[in-house]
VOPAGU-2260 file (C-alpha; in pm, 1 decimal, decimal comma):
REM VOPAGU-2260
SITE   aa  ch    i         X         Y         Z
SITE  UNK   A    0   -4843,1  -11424,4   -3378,1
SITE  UNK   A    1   -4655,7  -11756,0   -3471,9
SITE  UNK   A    2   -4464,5  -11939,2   -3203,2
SITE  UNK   A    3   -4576,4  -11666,1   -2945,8
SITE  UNK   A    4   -4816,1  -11878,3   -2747,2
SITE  UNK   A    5   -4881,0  -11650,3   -2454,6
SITE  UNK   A    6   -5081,6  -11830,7   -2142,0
SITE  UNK   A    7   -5290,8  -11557,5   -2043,6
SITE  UNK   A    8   -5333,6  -11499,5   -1652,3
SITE  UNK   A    9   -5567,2  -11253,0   -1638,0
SITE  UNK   A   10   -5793,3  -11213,1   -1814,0
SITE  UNK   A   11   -5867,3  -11565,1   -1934,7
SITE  UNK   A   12   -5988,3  -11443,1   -2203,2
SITE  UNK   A   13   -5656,2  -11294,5   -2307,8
SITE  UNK   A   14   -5851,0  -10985,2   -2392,0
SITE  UNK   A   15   -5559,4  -10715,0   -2413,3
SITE  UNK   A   16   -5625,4  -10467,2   -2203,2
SITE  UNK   A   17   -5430,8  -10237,8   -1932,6
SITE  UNK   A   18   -5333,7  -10491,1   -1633,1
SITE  UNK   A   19   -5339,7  -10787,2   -1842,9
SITE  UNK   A   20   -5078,9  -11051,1   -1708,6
SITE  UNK   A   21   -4973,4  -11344,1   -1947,4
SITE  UNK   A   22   -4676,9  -11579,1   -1960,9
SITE  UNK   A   23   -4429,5  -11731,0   -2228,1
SITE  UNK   A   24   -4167,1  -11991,3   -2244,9
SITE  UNK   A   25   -3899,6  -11948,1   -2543,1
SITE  UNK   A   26   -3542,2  -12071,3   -2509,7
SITE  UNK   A   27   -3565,5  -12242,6   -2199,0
SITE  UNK   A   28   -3713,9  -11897,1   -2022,7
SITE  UNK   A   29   -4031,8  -11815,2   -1873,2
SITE  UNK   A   30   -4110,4  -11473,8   -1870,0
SITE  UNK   A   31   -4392,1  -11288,6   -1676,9
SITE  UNK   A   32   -4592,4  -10965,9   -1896,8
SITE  UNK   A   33   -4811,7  -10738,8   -1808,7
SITE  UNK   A   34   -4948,9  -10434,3   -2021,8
SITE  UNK   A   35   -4937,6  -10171,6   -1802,2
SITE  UNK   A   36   -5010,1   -9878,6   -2020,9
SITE  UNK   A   37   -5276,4   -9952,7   -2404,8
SITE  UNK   A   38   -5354,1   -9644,8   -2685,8
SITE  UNK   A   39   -5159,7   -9499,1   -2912,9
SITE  UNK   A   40   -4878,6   -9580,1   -2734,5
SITE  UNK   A   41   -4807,1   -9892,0   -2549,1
SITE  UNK   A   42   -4632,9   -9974,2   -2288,6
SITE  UNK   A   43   -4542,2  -10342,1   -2124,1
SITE  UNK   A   44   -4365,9  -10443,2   -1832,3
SITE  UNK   A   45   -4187,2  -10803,4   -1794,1
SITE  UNK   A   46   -3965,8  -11004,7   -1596,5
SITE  UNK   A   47   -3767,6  -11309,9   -1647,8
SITE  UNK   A   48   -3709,7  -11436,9   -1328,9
SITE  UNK   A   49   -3356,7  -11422,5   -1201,7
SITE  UNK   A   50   -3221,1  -11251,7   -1578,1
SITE  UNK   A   51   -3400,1  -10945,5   -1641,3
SITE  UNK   A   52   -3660,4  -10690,1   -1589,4
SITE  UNK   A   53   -3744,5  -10457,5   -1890,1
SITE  UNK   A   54   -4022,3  -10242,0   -2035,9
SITE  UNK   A   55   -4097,2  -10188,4   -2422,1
SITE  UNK   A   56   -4248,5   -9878,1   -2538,9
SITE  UNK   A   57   -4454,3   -9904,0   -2840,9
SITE  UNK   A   58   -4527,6   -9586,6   -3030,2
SITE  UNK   A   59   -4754,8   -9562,0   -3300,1
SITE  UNK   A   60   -4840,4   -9292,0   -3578,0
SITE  UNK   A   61   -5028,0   -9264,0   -3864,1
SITE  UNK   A   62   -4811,3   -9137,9   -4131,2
SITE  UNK   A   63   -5087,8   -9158,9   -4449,5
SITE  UNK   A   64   -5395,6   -9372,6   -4514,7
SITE  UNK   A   65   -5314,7   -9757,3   -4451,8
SITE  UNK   A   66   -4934,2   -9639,1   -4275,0
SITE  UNK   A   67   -4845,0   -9664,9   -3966,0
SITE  UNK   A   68   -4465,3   -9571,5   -3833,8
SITE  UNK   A   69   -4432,8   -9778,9   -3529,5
SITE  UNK   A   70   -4124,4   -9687,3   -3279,2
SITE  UNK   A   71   -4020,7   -9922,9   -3059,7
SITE  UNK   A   72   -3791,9   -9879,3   -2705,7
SITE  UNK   A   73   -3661,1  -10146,5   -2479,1
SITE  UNK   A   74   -3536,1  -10048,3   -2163,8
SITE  UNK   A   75   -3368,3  -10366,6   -1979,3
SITE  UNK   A   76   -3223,3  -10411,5   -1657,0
SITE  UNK   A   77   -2983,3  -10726,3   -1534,0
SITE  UNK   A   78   -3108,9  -10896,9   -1238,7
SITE  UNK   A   79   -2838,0  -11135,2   -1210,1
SITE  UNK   A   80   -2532,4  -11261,0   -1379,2
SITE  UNK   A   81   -2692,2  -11430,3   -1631,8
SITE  UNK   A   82   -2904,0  -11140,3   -1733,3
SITE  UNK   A   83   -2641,3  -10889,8   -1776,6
SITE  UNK   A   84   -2437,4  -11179,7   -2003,5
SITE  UNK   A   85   -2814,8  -11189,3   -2200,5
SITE  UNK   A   86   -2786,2  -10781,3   -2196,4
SITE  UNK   A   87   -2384,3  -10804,9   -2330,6
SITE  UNK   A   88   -2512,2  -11053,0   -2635,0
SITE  UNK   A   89   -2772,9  -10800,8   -2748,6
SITE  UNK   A   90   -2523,8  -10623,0   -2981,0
SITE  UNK   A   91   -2634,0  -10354,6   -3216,4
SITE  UNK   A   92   -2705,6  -10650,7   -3516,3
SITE  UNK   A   93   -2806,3  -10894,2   -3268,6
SITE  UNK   A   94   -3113,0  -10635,3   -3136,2
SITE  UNK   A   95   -3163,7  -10536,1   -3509,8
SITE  UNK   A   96   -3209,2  -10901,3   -3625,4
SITE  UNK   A   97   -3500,0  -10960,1   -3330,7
SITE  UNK   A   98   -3688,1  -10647,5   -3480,5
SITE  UNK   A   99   -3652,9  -10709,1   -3786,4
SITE  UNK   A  100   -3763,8  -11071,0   -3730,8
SITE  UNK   A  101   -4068,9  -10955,9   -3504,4
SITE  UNK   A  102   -4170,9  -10674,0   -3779,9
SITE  UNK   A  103   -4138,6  -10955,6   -4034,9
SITE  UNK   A  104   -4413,4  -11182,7   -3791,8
SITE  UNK   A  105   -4605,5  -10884,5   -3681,5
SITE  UNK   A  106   -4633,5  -10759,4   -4034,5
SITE  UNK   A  107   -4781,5  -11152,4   -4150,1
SITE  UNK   A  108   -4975,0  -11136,0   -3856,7
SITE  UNK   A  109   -5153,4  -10756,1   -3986,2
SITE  UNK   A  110   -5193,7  -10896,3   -4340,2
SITE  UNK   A  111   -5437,6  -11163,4   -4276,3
SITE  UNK   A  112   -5636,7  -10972,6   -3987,2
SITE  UNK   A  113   -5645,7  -10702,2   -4281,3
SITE  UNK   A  114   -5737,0  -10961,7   -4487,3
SITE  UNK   A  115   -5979,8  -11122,8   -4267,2
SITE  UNK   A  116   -6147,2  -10793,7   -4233,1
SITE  UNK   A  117   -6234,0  -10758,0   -4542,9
C-alpha cells in the first residue's frame, strides 16, 4: 500500500503469515507489528514504544459475488503520557478520517491486484 513501507523482520520475505514481525516509521514513530492471528478474520498486535500498545481486528465477509464487508476494531492502550494524549486526539472524526483514508488506499491497492489478476 502507498507510503506503508513496512521493514519486514521475519520473514524476510515479508510473506504474511501468523508470527510475522515487521516495522514502520510514520510521523516521527516507529512501531513494532506482528500478525498474530490470519483467515477470515485477522488479528494484529503492535506497539509503539513508550505511546501505545493496541490490537486491530479485521473481520471479513462475503456479502455477494465480488463484495466483501470488512469490520474493523482497534483496541488501544496508553503506555505513557504521550500515548494517552495520542489516545485523547483520536476523536470520533479524527478515527473516521484514518479509515476512511486507509479504505480509500486499501481499496487502490485491491483494484490493481484485481486488475493485475486478470
Amino acid at each position: 500500500m502507498p507510503g506503508w513501507d513496512p521493514e519486514f523482520i521475519h520473514p524476510d520475505s515479508g510473506e504474511t503469515q501468523e508470527g510475522m514481525v515487521f516495522r514502520t516509521s510514520h510521523g516521527g514513530e516507529e512501531t513494532l507489528w506482528s500478525c498474530t492471528q490470519l483467515g477470515i478474520r485477522a488479528t494484529t498486535t503492535y506497539v509503539t514504544p513508550g505511546s501505545r500498545f493496541g490490537f486491530v481486528d479485521v473481520d471479513c465477509r462475503e456479502t455477494e459475488e465480488d463484495r466483501t464487508q470488512v469490520r474493523i476494531r482497534y483496541t488501544l492502550t496508553a503506555l505513557s503520557e504521550e500515548g494517552a494524549n495520542y489516545l485523547r486526539a483520536l476523536t470520533g472524526e479524527t478515527f473516521k478520517a484514518m479509515i476512511e483514508d486507509w479504505k480509500t488506499r486499501m481499496t487502490g491497492c485491491l483494484k490493481i491486484d484485481r486488475a493485475q489478476v486478470g
